[in-house]
Kinemage of the C-alpha trace (Angstrom):
@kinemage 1
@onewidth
@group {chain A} dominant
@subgroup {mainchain}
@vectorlist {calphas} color= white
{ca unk a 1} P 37.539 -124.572 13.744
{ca unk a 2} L 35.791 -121.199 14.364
{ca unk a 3} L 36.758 -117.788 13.394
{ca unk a 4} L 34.588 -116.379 15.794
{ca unk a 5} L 37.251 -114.902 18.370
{ca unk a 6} L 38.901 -112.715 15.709
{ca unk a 7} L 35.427 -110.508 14.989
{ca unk a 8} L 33.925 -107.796 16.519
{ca unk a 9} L 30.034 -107.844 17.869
{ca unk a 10} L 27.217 -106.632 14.525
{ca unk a 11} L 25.312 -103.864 16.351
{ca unk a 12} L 22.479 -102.990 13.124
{ca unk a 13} L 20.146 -104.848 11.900
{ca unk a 14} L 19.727 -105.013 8.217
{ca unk a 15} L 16.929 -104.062 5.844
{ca unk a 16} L 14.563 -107.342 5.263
{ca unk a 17} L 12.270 -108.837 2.270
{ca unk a 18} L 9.519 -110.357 1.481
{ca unk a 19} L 7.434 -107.810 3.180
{ca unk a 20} L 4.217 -105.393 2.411
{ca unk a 21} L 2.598 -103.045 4.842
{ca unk a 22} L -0.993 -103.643 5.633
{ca unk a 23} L -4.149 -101.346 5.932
{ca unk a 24} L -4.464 -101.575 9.709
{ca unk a 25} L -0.262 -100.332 9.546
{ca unk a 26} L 1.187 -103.313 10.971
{ca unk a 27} L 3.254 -105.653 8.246
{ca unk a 28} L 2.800 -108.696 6.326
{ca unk a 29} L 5.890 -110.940 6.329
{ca unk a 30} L 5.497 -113.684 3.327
{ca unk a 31} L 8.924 -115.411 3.523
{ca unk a 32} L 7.144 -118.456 4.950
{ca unk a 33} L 3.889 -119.475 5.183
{ca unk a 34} L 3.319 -118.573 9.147
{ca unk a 35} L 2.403 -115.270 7.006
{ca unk a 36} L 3.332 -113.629 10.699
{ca unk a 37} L 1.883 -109.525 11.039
{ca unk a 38} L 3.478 -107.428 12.884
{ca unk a 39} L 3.070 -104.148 14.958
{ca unk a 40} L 5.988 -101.807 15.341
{ca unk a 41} L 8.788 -103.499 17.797
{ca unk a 42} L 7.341 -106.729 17.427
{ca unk a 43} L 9.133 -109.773 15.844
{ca unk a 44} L 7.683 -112.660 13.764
{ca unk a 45} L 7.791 -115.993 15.190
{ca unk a 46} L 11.044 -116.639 14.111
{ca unk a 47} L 12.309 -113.856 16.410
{ca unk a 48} L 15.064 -112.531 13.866
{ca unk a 49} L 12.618 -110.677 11.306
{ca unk a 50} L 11.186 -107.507 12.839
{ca unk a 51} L 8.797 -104.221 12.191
{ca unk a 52} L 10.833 -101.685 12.971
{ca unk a 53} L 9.457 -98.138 12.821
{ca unk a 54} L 7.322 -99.463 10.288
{ca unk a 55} L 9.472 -101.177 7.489
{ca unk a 56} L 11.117 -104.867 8.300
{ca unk a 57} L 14.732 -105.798 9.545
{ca unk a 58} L 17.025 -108.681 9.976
{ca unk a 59} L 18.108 -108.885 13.170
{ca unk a 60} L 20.395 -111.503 11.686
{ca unk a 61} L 22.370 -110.546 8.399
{ca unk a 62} L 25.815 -110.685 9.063
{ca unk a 63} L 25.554 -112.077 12.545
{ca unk a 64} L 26.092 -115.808 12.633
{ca unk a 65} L 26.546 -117.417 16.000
{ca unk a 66} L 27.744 -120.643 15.083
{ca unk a 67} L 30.521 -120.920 12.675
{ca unk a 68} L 32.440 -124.115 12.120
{ca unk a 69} L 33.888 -126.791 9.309
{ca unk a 70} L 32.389 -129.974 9.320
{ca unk a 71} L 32.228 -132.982 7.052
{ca unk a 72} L 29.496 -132.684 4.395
{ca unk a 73} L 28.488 -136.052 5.316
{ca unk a 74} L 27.191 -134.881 8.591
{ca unk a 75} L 24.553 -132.329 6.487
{ca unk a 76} L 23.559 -135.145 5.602
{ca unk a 77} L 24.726 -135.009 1.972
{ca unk a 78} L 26.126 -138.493 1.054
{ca unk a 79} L 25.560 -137.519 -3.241
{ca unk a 80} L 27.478 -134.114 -3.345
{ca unk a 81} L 31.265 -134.047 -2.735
{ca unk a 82} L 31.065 -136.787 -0.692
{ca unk a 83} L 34.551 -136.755 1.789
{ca unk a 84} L 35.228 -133.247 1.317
{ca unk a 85} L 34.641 -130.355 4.486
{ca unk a 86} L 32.078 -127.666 4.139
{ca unk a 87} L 32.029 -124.539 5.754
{ca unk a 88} L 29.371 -124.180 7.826
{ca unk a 89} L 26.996 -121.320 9.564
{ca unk a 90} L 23.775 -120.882 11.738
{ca unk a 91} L 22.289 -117.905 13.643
{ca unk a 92} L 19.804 -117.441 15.457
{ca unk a 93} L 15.887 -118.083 15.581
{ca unk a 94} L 13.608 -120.711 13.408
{ca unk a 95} L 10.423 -120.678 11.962
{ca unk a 96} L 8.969 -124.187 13.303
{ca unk a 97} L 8.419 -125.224 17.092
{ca unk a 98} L 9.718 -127.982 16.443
{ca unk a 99} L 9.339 -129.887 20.453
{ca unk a 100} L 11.798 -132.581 19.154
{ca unk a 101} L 14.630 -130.100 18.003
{ca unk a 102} L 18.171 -130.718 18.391
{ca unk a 103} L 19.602 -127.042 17.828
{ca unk a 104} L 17.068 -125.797 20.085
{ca unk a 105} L 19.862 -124.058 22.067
{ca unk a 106} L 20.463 -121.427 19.313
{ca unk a 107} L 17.173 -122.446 17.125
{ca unk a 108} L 14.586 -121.098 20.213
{ca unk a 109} L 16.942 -118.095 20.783
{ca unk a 110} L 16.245 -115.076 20.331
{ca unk a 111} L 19.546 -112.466 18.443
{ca unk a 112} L 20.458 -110.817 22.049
{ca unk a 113} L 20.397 -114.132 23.524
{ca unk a 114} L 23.050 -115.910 21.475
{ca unk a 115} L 26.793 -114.589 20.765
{ca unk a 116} L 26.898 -113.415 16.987
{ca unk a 117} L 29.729 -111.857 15.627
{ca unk a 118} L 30.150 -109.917 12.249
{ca unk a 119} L 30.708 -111.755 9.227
{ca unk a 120} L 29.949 -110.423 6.112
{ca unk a 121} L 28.828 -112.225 2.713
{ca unk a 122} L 32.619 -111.483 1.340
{ca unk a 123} L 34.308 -112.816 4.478
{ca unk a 124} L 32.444 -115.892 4.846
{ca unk a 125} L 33.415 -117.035 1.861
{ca unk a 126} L 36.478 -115.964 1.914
{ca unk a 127} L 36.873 -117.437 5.116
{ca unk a 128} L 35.864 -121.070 3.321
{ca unk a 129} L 38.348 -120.640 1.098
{ca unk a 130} L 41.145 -119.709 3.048
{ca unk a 131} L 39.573 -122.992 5.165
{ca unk a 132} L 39.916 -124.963 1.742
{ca unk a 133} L 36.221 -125.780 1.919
{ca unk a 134} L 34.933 -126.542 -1.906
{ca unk a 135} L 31.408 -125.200 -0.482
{ca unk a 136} L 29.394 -123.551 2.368
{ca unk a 137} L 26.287 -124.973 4.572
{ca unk a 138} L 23.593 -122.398 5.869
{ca unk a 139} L 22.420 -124.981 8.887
{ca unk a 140} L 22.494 -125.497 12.453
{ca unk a 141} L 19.231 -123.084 12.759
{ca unk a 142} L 16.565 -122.630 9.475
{ca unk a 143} L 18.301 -120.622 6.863
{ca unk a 144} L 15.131 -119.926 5.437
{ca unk a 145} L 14.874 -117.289 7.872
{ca unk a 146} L 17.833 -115.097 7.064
{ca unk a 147} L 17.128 -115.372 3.350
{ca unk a 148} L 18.729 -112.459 2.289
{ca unk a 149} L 22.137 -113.296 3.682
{ca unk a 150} L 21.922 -116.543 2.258
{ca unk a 151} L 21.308 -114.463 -1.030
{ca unk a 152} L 24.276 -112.402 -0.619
{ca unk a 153} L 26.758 -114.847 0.344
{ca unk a 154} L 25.380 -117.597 -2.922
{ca unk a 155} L 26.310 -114.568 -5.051
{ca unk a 156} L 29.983 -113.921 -3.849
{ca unk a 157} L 30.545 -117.583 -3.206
{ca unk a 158} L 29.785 -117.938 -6.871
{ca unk a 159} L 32.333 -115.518 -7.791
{ca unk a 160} L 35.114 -117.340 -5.678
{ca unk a 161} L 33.583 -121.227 -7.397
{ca unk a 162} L 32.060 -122.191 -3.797
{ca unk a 163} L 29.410 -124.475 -3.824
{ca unk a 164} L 26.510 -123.604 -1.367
{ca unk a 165} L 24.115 -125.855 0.571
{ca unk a 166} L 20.829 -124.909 2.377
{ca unk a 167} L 19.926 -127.584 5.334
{ca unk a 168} L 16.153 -126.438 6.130
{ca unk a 169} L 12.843 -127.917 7.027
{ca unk a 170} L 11.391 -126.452 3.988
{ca unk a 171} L 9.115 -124.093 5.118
{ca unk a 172} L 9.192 -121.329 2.191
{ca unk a 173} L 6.789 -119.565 0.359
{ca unk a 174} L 6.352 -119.703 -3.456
{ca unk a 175} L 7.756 -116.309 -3.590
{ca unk a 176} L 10.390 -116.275 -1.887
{ca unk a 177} L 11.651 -119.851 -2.784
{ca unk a 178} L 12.840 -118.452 -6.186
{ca unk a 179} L 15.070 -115.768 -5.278
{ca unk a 180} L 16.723 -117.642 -2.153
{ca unk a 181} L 17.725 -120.630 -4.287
{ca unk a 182} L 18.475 -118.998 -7.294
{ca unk a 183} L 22.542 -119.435 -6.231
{ca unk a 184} L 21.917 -122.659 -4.290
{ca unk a 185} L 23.485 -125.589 -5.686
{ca unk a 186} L 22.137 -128.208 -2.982
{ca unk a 187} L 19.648 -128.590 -0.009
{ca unk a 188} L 19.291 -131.375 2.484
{ca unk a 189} L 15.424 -130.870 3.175
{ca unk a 190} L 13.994 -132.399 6.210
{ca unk a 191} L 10.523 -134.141 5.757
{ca unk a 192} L 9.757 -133.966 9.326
{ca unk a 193} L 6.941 -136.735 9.189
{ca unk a 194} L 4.276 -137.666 6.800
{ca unk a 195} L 1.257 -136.840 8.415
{ca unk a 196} L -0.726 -133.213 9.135
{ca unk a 197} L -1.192 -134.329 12.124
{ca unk a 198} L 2.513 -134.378 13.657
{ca unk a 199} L 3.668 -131.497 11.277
{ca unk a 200} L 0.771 -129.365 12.957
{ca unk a 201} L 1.105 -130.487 16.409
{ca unk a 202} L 4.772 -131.655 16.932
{ca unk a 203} L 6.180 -128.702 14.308
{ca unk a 204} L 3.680 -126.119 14.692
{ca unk a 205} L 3.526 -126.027 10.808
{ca unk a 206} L 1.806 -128.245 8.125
{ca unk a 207} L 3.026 -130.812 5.700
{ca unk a 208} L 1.344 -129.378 2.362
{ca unk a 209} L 4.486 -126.021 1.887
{ca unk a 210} L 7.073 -128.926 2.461
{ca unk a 211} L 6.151 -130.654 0.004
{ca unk a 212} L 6.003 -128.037 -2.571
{ca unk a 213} L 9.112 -127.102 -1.781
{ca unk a 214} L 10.373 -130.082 -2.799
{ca unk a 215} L 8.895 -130.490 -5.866
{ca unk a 216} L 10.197 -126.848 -6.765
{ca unk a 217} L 13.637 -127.376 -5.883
{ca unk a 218} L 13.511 -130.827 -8.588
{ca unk a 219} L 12.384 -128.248 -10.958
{ca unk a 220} L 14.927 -126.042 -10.638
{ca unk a 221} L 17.570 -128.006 -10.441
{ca unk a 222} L 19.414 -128.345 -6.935
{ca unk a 223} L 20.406 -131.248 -6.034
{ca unk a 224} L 18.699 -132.198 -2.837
{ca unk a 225} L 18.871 -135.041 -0.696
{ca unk a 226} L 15.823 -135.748 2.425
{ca unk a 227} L 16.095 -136.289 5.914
{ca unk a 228} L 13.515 -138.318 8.342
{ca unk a 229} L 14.346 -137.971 11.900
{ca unk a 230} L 12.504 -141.015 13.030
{ca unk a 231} L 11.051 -140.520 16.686
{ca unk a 232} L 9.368 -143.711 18.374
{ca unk a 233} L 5.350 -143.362 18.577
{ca unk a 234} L 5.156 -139.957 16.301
{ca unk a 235} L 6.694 -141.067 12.618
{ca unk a 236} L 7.988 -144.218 13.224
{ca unk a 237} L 4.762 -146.202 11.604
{ca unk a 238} L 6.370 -148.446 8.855
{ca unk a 239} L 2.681 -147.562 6.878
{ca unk a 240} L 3.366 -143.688 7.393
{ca unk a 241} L 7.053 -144.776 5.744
{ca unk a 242} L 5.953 -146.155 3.060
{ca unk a 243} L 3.540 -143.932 1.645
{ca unk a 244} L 5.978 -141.329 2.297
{ca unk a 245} L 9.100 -143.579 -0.087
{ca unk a 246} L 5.932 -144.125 -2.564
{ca unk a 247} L 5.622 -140.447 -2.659
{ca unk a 248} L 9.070 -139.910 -3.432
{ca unk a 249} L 9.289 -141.945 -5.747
{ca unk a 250} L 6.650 -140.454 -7.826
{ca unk a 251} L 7.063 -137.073 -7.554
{ca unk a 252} L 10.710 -137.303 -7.315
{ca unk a 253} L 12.041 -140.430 -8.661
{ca unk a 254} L 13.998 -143.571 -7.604
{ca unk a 255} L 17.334 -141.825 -7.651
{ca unk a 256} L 15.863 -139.769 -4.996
{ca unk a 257} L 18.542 -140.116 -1.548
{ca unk a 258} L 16.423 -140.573 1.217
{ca unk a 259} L 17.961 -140.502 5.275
{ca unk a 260} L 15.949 -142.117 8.050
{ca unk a 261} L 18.097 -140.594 11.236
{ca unk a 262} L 17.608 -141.469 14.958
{ca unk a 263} L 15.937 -139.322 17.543
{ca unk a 264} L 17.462 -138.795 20.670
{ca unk a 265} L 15.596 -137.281 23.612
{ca unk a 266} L 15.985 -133.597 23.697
{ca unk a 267} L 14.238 -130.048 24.125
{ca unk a 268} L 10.243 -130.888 25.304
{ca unk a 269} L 10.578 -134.445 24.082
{ca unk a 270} L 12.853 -136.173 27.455
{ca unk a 271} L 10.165 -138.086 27.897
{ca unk a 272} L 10.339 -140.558 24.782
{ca unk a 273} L 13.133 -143.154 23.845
{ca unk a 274} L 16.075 -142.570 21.756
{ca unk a 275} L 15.042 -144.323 17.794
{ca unk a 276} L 16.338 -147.751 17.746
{ca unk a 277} L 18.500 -148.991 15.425
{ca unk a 278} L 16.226 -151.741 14.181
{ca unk a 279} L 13.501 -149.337 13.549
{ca unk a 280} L 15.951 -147.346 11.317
{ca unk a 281} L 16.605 -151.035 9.648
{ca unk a 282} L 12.885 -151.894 8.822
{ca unk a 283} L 12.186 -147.617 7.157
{ca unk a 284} L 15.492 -148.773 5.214
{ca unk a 285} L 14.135 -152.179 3.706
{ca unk a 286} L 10.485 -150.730 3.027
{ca unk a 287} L 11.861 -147.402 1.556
{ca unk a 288} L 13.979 -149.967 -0.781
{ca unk a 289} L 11.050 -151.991 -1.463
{ca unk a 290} L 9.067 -149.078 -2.411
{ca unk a 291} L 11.549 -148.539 -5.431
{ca unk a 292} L 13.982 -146.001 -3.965
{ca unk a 293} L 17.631 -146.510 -4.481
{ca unk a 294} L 20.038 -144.507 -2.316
{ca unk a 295} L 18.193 -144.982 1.312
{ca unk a 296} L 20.529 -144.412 4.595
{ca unk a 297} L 20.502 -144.390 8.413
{ca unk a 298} L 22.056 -141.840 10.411
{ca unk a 299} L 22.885 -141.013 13.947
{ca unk a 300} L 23.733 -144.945 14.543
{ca unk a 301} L 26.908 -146.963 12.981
{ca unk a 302} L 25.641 -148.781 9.967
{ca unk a 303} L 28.089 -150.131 7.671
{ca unk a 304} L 25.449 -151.164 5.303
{ca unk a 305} L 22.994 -148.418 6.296
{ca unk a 306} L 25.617 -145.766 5.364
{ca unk a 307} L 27.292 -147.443 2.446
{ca unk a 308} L 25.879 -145.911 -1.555
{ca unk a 309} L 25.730 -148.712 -3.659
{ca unk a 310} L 25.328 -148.876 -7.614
{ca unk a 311} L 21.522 -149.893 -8.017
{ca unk a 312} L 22.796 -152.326 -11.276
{ca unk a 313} L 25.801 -153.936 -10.102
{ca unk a 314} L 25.474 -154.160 -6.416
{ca unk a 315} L 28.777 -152.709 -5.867
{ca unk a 316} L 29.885 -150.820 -2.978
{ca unk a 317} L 30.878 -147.211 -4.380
{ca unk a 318} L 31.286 -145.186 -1.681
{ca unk a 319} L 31.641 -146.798 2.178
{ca unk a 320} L 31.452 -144.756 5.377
{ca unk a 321} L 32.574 -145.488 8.616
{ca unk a 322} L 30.235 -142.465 10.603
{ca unk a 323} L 30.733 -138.989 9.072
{ca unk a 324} L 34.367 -140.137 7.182
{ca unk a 325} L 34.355 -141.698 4.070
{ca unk a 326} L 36.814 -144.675 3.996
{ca unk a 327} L 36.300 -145.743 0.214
{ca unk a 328} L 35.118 -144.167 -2.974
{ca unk a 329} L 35.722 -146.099 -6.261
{ca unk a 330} L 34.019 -143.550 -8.547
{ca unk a 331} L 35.466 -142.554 -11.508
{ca unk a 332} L 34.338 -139.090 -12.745
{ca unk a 333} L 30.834 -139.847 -10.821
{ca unk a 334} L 30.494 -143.594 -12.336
{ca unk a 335} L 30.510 -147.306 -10.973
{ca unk a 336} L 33.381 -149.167 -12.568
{ca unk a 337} L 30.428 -151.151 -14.678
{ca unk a 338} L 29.438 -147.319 -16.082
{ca unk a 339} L 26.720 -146.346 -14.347
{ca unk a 340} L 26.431 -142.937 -13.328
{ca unk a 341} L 25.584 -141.894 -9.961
{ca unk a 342} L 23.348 -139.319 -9.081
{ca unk a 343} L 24.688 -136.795 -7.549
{ca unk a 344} L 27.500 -134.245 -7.637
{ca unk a 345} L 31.118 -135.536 -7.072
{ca unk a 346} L 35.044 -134.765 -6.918
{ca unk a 347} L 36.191 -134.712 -10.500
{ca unk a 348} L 39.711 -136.717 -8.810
{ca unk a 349} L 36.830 -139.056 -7.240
């Protein structure tokens, strides 16, 4: 599904935050921690955020250039409204170099480069309900980056009872973390690695913000599920995995979902194999042995892998045969021995 064809071209930017002006003139940008200053005309490194006659614009409210409905499984989000579509929208730009990425079509793009259309906070949602879409994904590129659109369209998707979802890598500041998420109701965060090391020279970015944007989004309540694309010879180190599942589970508890997803060669990274499936196996057991309870693979068929069981009786609750779930036994988000699941779910569920 798109809606694209039926808009017209967004020829303005928009007027940006998270922004101060410094002494030497140019401006400070502090929506993520690249921190990026700017002269007038230039752009940050996310290409979408830019000095413009000396205050800061979107280049990218309103303009999405991917719009489409997918399953919320493929987010991945296996513990909120599992089996149910979510509307879903990307523009573009990012704020990591990631040499591994996957969206890098749209992601290392600058605005004038990709086909956006208008679509304003109102009509998106709008266009997820008329799409019967119980809640809306800001994904395909980092939403981080077009903050206050993701702002704008929580708000009015609250109004209409929309859910929304952020899929990011995380990269926030303190400040602006608050004011993005204050309408978010889940986030599927990728932990890109566990290591300085690759974050700095396979991301660009470090490992330290990441983090501590995942222990602020436990303390303020979204429900958030992680993501661990695992690429052969960069992350794949069953040591790196578990101290990474250890972490979890202190800081964020065995309840914690956890994704290990396969790699596939793309963008600057041709040259290394696609993840194999028995890698994606052994993160699985050692994430389980670490103490973590809901632990999945992705990008591979794994009946097992993809299946949420209840962590006392061993039941299968909710079995997946790739992005469609084919069997959900929950009763108001609760194994038929009573325990309740973690997570968010379809009150007919």
């Amino acid at each position: 599904m798109s809606d694209m064809n039926e808009l017209e071209p967004l020829e303005e930017s928009a007027p940006a935050r998270w922004w101060r002006r410094e002494e030497d003139g140019r401006i400070l940008c502090y929506l993520c921690p690249r921190y990026c200053r700017m002269d007038d005309g230039q752009a940050g490194f996310c290409y979408i955020r830019k000095n413009v006659g000396g205050t800061l614009r979107s280049l990218a409210y309103a303009q999405p250039c991917a719009v489409q409905v997918d399953p919320i499984e493929k987010k991945p989000l296996f513990h909120f409204l599992p089996g149910t579509s979510i509307f879903s929208m990307g523009t573009a730009g990012c704020n990591m170099g990631c040499k591994f990425c996957q969206n890098w079509e749209i992601s290392k793009s600058r605005e004038d480069q990709v086909r956006s259309v208008t679509l304003a906070p109102g009509e998106a949602v709008a266009a997820a309900v008329r799409h019967r879409c119980p809640s809306m994904a800001f994904t395909y590129n980092e939403p981080t980056i077009w903050g206050e659109y993701v702002i704008d369209i929580s708000r009015a998707a609250r109004r209409r009872g929309v859910k929304t979802v952020m899929v990011t890598n995380g990269y926030v500041t303190p400040e602006a973390l608050p004011e993005i998420y204050e309408g978010i109701d889940a986030a599927n965060v990728d932990l890109k690695a566990f290591t300085e090391g690759f974050y700095r020279k396979v991301t660009l970015t470090h490992l330290e913000p990441v983090l501590e944007t995942l222990l602020s989004l436990s303390r303020l309540g979204v429900w958030v599920e992680i993501t661990t694309l695992l690429i052969p010879t960069l992350n794949d180190d069953m040591t790196e995995i578990r101290e990474l599942s250890r972490w979890i589970l202190e800081h964020l508890g065995a309840e914690q979902p956890l994704h290990f997803t396969a790699f596939h060669p793309d963008f600057k990274l041709t040259d290394l194999p696609a993840t194999p499936h028995e890698t994606l196996h052994e993160a699985r057991r050692v994430a389980l042995e670490a103490g973590l309870k809901h632990v999945y693979e992705g990008n591979v068929r794994c009946e097992e892998g993809s299946t949420t069981w209840c962590p006392r009786c061993g039941e299968a609750l909710i079995r997946r045969s790739w992005h469609d779930v084919i069997r959900n036994v929950l009763t108001v988000g609760r194994c038929r021995c009573g325990r309740p699941l973690a997570g968010l779910f379809p009150e007919a569920a």
